[in-house]
N, C-alpha and C positions, 0 to 999 in steps of 0.2 A: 504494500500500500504506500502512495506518495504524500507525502508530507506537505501542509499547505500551513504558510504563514496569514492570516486575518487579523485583522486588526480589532482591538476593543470593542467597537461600536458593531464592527459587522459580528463579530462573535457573539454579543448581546441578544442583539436581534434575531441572527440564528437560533437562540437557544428558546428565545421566545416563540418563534415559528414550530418551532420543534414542539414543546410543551402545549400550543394552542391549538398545533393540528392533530399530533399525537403522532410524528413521523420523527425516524432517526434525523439527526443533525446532517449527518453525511448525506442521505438520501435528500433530503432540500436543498444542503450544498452540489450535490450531481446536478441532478433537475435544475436547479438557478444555471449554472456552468455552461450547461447543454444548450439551454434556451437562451442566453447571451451569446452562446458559439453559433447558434442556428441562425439567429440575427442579424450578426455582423457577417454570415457567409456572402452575401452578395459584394457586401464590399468590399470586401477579399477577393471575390473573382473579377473585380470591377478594376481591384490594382495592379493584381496579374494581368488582365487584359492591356490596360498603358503602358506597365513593362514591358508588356509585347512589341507595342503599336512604335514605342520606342526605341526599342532594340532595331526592332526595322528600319526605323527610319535614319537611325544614325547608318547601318548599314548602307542605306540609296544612296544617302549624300557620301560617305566613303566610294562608293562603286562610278558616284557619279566625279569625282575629284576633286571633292569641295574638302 
């Protein structure tokens, strides 16, 4: 299992979600994780994609002798 550093406040409130839902800490903390990862997936594939469009383009202009 990996070791996660939280901070006071989010640990707090973890432990309140925890006791209010009647769910493990850790199972709130996945679920939150997953669903911030799921979120920001597009704009992750949105940065990868201008990396791309970049990589090309410095490529043209090298091919073209600029």
């Amino acid at each position: 299992m990996n070791t996660m550093v939280v901070n006071k406040k989010i640990k707090a409130e973890l432990k309140d979600a925890s006791r209010f839902l009647g769910l493990d800490e850790k199972d709130i903390f996945d679920r939150a994780l997953a669903f911030y990862l799921y979120s920001i997936k597009n704009k992750i594939a949105l940065k990868k994609e201008m990396e791309s469009w970049d990589t090309l383009s410095d490529e043209a202009f090298l091919k073209m002798g600029f």
